[in-house]
C-alpha positions as CSV (number, residue, x, y, z in Angstrom):
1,X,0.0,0.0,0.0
2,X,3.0,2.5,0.8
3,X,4.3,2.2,-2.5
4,X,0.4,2.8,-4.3
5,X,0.3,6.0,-2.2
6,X,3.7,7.2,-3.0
7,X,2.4,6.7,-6.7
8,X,-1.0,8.4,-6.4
9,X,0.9,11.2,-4.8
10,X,2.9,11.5,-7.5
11,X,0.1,11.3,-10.3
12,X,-1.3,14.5,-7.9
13,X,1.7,16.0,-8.0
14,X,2.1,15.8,-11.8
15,X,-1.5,16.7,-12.4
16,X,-1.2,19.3,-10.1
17,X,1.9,21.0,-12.0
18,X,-0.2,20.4,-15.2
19,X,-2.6,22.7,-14.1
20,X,-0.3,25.2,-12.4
21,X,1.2,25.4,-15.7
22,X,-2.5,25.8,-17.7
23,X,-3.6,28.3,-15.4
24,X,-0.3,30.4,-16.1
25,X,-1.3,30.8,-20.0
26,X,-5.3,31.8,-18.5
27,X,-3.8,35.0,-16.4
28,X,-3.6,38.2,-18.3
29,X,-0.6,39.8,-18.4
30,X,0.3,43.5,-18.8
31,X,3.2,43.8,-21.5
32,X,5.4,46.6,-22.4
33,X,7.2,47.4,-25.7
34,X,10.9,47.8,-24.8
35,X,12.2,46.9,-28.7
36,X,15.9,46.3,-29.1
37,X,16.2,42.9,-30.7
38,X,13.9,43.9,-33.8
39,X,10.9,45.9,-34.7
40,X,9.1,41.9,-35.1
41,X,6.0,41.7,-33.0
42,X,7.0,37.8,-32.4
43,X,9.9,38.6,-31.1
44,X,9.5,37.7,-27.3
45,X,12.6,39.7,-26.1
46,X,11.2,42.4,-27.4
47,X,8.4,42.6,-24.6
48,X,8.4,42.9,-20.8
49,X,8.2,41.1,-19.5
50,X,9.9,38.6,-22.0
51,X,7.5,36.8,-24.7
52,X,5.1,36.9,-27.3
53,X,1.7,38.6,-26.2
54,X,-1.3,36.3,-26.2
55,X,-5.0,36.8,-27.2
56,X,-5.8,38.2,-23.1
57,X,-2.9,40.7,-22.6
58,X,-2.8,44.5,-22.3
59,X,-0.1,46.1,-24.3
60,X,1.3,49.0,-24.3
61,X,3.7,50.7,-26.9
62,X,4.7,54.2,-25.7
63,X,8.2,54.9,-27.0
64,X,9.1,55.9,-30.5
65,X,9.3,53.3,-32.4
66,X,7.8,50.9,-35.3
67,X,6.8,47.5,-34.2
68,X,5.7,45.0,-37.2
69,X,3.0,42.7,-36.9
70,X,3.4,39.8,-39.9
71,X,0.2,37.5,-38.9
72,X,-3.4,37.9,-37.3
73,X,-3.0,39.0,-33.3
74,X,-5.8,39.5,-30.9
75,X,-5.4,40.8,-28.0
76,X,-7.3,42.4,-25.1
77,X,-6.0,46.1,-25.0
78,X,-3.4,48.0,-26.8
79,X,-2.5,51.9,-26.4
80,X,-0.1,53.5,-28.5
81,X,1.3,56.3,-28.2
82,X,3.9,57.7,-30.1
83,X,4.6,54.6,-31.9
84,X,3.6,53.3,-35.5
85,X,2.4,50.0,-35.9
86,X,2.6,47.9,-39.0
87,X,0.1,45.8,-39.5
88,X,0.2,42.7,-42.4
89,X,-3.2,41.1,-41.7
90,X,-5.6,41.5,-39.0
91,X,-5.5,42.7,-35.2
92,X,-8.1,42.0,-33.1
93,X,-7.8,44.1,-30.0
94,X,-11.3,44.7,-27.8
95,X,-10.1,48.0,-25.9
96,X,-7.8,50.2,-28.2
97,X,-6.5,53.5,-27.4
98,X,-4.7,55.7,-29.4
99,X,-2.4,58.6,-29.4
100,X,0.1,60.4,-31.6
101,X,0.9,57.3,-33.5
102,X,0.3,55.8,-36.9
103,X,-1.5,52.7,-37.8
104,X,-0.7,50.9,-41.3
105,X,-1.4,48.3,-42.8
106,X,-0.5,45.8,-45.3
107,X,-1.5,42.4,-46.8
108,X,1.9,41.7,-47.8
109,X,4.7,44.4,-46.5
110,X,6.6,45.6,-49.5
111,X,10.1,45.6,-49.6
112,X,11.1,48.0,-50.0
113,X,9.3,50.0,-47.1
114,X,6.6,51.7,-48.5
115,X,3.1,53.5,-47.6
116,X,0.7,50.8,-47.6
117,X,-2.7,51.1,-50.4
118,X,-6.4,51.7,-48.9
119,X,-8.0,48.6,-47.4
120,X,-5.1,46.3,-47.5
121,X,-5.6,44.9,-43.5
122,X,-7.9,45.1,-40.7
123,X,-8.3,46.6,-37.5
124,X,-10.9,44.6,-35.8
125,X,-12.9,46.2,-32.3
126,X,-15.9,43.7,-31.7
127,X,-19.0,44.8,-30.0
128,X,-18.1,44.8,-26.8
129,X,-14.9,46.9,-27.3
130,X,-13.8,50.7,-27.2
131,X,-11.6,52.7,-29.6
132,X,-10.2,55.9,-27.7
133,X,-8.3,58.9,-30.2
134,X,-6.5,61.1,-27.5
135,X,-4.2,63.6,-27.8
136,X,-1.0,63.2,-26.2
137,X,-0.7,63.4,-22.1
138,X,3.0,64.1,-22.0
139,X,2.5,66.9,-24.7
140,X,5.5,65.8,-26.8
141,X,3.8,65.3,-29.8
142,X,0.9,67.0,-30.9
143,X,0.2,65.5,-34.3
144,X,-2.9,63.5,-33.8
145,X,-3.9,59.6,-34.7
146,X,-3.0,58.5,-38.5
147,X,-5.2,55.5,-39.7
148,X,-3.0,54.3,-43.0
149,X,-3.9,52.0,-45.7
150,X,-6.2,49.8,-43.0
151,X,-9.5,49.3,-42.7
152,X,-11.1,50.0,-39.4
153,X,-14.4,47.6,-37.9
154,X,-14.9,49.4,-35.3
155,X,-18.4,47.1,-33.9
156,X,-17.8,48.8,-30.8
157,X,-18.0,52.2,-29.1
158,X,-15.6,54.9,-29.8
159,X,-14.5,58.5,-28.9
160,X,-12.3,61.3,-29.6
161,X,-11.0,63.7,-27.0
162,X,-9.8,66.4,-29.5
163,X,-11.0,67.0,-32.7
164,X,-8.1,67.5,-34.2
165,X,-6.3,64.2,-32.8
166,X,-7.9,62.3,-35.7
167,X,-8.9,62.4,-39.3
168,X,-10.4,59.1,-40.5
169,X,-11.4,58.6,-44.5
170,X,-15.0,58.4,-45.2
């Protein structure tokens, strides 16, 4: 019998680990842009802390900076603020705020770099999300929100805290 415990303790122990371990990936995780290795999205050193952001994050990209995104991401929240974001296919983000930045997109990114032509990704808010245009807190850029080349579903709610901050096409 001592050894059939020793085993079921183990089995508990292993199962219990294996949860541990699933719950980890169910926790949302605030993530910061800190760049440096490359301007790849999937780059995990490129994020603190360290790895590739995951469909219940918050992100935040507030440095100057272009950070390329070469696949479909969803994610819970993003603000950017002075940062431009490249986008090849679709984001899905539920809560996205944004500020002195730029948002283009492409299907395929041209090399070499170039503007990106109307409607060529999306930028995807579902119905229970918020898109926020503000201007800049820190007042070091006052040139408002640019939506390039992508198209916007915005199924949500949105608002804009100065007119100027944004011009969207019609």
């Amino acid at each position: 019998m001592v050894n059939g415990g020793r085993l079921f303790m183990r089995r508990l122990g292993l199962i219990f680990l294996v949860l541990l371990g699933w719950a980890s990936h169910a926790i949302a995780i605030d993530k910061l842009w800190v760049g440096g290795t490359s301007s790849n999205w999937f780059d995990a050193p490129n994020w603190d802390p360290a790895g590739v952001p995951s469909s219940i994050d918050s992100i935040t990209i507030t440095n100057l900076t272009t950070v390329v995104v070469t696949g479909d991401v969803a994610i819970a929240s993003l603000e950017l603020r002075r940062a431009s974001l490249v986008v090849s296919n679709q984001i899905t983000v539920t809560n996205l705020l944004l500020a002195s930045g730029r948002l283009s997109a492409w299907v395929v990114r041209p090399s070499p770099f170039t503007n990106p032509p109307p409607d060529s990704a999306i930028v995807e808010i579902p119905a229970s999300g918020t898109l926020r245009i503000e201007p800049d807190p820190s007042g070091i850029s006052t040139i408002g929100f640019t939506l390039d080349g992508a198209r916007l579903n915005l199924r949500g709610t949105g608002s804009c805290t100065r007119h100027r901050a944004a011009v969207l096409p019609l």
